[in-house]
N, C-alpha and C positions, 0 to 999 in steps of 0.2 A: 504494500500500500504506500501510496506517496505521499510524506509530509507536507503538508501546508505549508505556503509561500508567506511570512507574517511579512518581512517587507522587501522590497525591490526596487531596485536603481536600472531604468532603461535610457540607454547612452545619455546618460547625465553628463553635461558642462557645465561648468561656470569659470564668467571670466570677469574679471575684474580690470577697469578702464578699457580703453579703444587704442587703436594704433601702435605706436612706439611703444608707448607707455602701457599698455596691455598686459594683463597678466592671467595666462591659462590654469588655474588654480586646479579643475579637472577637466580631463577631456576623455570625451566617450566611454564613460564608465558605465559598465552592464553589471548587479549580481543580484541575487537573490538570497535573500535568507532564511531559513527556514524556521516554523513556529515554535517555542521554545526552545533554542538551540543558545550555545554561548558564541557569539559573531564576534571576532576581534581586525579590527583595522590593523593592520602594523605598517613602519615604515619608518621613515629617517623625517627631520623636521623638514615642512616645507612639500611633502609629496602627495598632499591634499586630505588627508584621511580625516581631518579635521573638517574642512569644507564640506565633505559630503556626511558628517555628522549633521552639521548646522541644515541641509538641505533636509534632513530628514526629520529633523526637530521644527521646521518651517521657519527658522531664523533667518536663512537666506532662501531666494527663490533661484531654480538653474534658469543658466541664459538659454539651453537647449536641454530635451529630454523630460521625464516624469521620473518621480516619485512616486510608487502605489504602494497603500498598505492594506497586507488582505486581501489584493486586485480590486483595491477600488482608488480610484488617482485623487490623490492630497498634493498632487503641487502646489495647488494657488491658496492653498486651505493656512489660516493663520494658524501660528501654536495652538494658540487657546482651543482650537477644534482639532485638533489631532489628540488621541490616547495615550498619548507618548510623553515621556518625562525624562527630564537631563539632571545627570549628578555630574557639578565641575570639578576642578582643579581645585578651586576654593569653596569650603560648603556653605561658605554663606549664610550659617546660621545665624538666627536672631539673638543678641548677647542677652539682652531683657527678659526672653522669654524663658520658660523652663522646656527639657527635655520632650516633655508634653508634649508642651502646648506646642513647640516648632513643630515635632509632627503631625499635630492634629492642623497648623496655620491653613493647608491647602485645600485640607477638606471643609476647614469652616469657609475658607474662601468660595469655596463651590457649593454653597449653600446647604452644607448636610446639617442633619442635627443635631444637636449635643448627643444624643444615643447616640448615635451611627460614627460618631466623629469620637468620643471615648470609644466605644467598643473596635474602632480600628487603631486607635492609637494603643490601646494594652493588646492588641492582637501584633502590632512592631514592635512594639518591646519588648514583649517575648522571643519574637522572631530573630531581635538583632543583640537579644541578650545584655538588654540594660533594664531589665524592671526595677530594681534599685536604685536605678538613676534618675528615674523620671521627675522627681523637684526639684533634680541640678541645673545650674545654667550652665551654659556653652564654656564660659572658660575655668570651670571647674571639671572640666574631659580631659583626657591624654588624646593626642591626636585621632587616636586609632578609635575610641570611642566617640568623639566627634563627627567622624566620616560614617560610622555605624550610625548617629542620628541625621545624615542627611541622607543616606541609603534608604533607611526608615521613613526620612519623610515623603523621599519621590517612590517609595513602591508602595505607600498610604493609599492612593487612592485611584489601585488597582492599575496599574495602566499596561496597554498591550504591548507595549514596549519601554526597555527601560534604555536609555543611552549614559554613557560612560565616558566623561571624555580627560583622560588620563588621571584616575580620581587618588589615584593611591603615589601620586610623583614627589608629595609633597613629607614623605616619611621616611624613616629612616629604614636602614634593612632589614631588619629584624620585625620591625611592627609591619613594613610591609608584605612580606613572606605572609605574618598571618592572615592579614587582608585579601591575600589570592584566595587560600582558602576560605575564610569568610566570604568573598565576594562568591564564590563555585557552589557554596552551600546553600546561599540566600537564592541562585537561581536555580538552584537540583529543586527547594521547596517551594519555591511560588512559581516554576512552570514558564515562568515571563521569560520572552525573548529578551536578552541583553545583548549589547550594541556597543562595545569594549573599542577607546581609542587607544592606543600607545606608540612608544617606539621601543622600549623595553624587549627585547624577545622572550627573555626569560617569563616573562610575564603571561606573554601571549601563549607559549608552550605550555606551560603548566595548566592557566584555564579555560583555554579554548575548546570548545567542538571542533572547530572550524577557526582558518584564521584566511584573512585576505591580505598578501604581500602588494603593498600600493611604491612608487615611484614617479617621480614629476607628472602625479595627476591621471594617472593610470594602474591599474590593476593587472601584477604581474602574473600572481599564482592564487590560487584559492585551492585550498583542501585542509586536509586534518596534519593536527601538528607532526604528527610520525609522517604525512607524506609527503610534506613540505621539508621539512628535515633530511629526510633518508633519499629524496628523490627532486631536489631543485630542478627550474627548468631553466635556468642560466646563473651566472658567476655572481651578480650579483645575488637573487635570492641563497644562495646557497652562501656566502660572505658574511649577508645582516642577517642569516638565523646560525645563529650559536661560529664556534671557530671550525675552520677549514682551511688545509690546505689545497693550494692551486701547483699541479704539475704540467707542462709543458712537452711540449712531442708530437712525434706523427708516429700516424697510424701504418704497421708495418704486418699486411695479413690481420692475425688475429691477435695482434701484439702491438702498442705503441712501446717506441724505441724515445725514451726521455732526452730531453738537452743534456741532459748529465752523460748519455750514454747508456744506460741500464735502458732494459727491455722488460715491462711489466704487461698482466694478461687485465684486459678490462673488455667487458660488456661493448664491445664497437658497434653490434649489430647494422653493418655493412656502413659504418661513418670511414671515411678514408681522408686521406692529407694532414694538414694541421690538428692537434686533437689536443684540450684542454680538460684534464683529471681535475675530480675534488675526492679528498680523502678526510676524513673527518680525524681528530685527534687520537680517540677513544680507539679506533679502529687499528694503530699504528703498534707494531710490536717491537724490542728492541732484541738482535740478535746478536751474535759472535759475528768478527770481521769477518767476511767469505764465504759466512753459509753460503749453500749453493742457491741461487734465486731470490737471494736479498740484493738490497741497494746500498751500493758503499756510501758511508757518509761518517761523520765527523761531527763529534758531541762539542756543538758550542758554549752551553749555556743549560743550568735548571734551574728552575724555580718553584719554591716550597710553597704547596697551597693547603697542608693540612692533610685533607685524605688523599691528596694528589699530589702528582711533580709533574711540571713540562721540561717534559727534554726538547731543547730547542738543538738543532743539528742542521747540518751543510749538506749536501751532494755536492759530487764531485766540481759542478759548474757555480759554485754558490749558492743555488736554490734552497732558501730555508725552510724548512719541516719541525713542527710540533708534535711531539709523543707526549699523547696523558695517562701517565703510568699510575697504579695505584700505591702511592707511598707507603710501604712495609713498616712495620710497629717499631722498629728498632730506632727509625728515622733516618738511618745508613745508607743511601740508595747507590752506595757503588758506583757511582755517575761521573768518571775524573773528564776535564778540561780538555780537551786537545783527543782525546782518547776516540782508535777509527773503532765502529760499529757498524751491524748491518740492521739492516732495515726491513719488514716483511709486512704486508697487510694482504687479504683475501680479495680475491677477482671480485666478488660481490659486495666487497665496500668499496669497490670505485664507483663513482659517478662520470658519466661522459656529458659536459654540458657545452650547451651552446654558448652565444657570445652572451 
């Protein structure tokens, strides 16, 4: 059976000024998102994911294309008429009011009742796990419960989608790590489509369904975090999700033959001439000089990350390779300066990408 389309973007633009001075903020973006699912934008600043939030919240209107939600078309439709609700970068809480009462603000706004308007506000507070809080005001929170009462406020009064536009940037690493998971939990239980901005990738990996790779205003890749990951469809998306490296070569039969020299076996399926590898770090194993069908290389560099170490190393041509080995309990990793090694990883952790 086919999931429901909650919102969708058909060749959406917008441009901002005319001429010279013109600015294609997006251009011809198509996706769809499906009804309940976690949708994350990702991208580098500047590659519109942001724009085509505001399109969807009806902050801006596109110079070309629709907006439907549901299949039904909301471009010309003000905020106030769409079901749709934004949590920013800043939450904007009311400092005066208490806990409560900022959650309850929008639904008194929208003319509910005092029933309807308590009975949804202890129904968020339970959900965002500050019942305790509710006669606090705003600068009596840790950050982390703050963002819980504007999450609270905009999914108060029910809306069919929630938008997200980079909410958690504003915290440290530790509170924000748990805010993924609180963010994942709040939409596993209320079902809502969320509509996640970032450039974070770690972010987008961990709570995604679905994540969409955007670049100057277009849309590169769309899928699930493992297939975006494991299978970019060019240098760059495979770059800005997590670390990679990039080897160089042509394609020799069933084998590229590296700039280094070394001949390694990848996935060509009939690609010939110039041929650009990605190898992910984790993927990378470190052997004795000369095993047979390793890559000669040259241990330049480690670096201590706790359960890991990058071995950063040379091929023979200079091309630098990262190994992330799992740091042994003793902390010893054997790893000297200058010292040759070989290098090994499996035919099916290569990636052959385009440009």
């Amino acid at each position: 059976m086919t999931t429901p389309v909650s919102v969708e973007a058909r060749s959406a633009r917008k441009d901002y000024g005319t001429g010279d001075e013109g600015v294609r903020a997006l251009d011809d973006v198509s996706v769809r998102i499906e009804k309940g699912e976690f949708f994350t934008l990702l991208g580098p600043s500047g590659c519109g994911k942001t724009t085509l939030l505001r399109l969807i919240a009806g902050f801006e209107t596109p110079t070309a294309g629709q907006i439907l939600l549901e299949g039904r078309d909301i471009t010309e439709d003000p905020p106030n008429r769409r079901p749709v609700n934004t949590v920013f970068q800043s939450y904007a809480l009311f400092p005066h009011l208490s806990v409560a009462r900022n959650i309850g603000f929008g639904l008194e706004m929208l003319g509910r009742t005092r029933a309807d308007v308590k009975r949804a506000t202890e129904k968020m507070l339970t959900l965002v796990q500050l019942e305790e809080f509710a006669s606090r005001k705003p600068q009596q929170l840790s950050g982390g419960q703050q963002q819980r009462v504007a999450l609270a406020r905009a999914l108060a009064p029910e809306p069919e989608v929630l938008l997200l536009d980079e909410p958690l940037s504003a915290l440290d690493l530790k509170l924000r790590k748990e805010m993924q998971r609180e963010l994942k939990r709040l939409q596993t239980e209320t079902g809502i489509t969320f509509i996640f901005v970032t450039h974070d990738q770690e972010e987008a990996l961990t709570m995604s369904d679905r994540i969409a790779v955007m670049r100057s205003g277009r849309i590169l890749q769309v899928g699930s975090p493992r297939d975006i990951y494991n299978h970019p469809v060019d240098r760059f998306v495979a770059d800005f999700i997590g670390e990679t490296n990039f080897l160089s070569g042509t394609a020799e039969g069933a084998q590229v033959r590296l700039t280094s020299g070394d001949l390694v076996s990848a996935p060509l399926n009939g690609r010939h001439g110039e041929i650009t590898l990605a190898v992910r770090p984790e993927q990378i194993r470190l052997c004795a000089s000369g095993e047979p069908g390793s890559l000669r290389a040259t241990i330049a560099d480690t670096v201590y990350f706790g359960t890991d170490t990058h071995c950063h190393v040379a091929l023979n041509d200079g091309t630098e390779i990262v190994a992330r080995l799992q740091s042994p309990p003793s902390g010893d990793v054997g790893l000297v300066q200058g010292a040759a090694v070989g290098l090994r990883f499996e035919p099916d952790a290569v990636q052959v990408l385009g440009d």
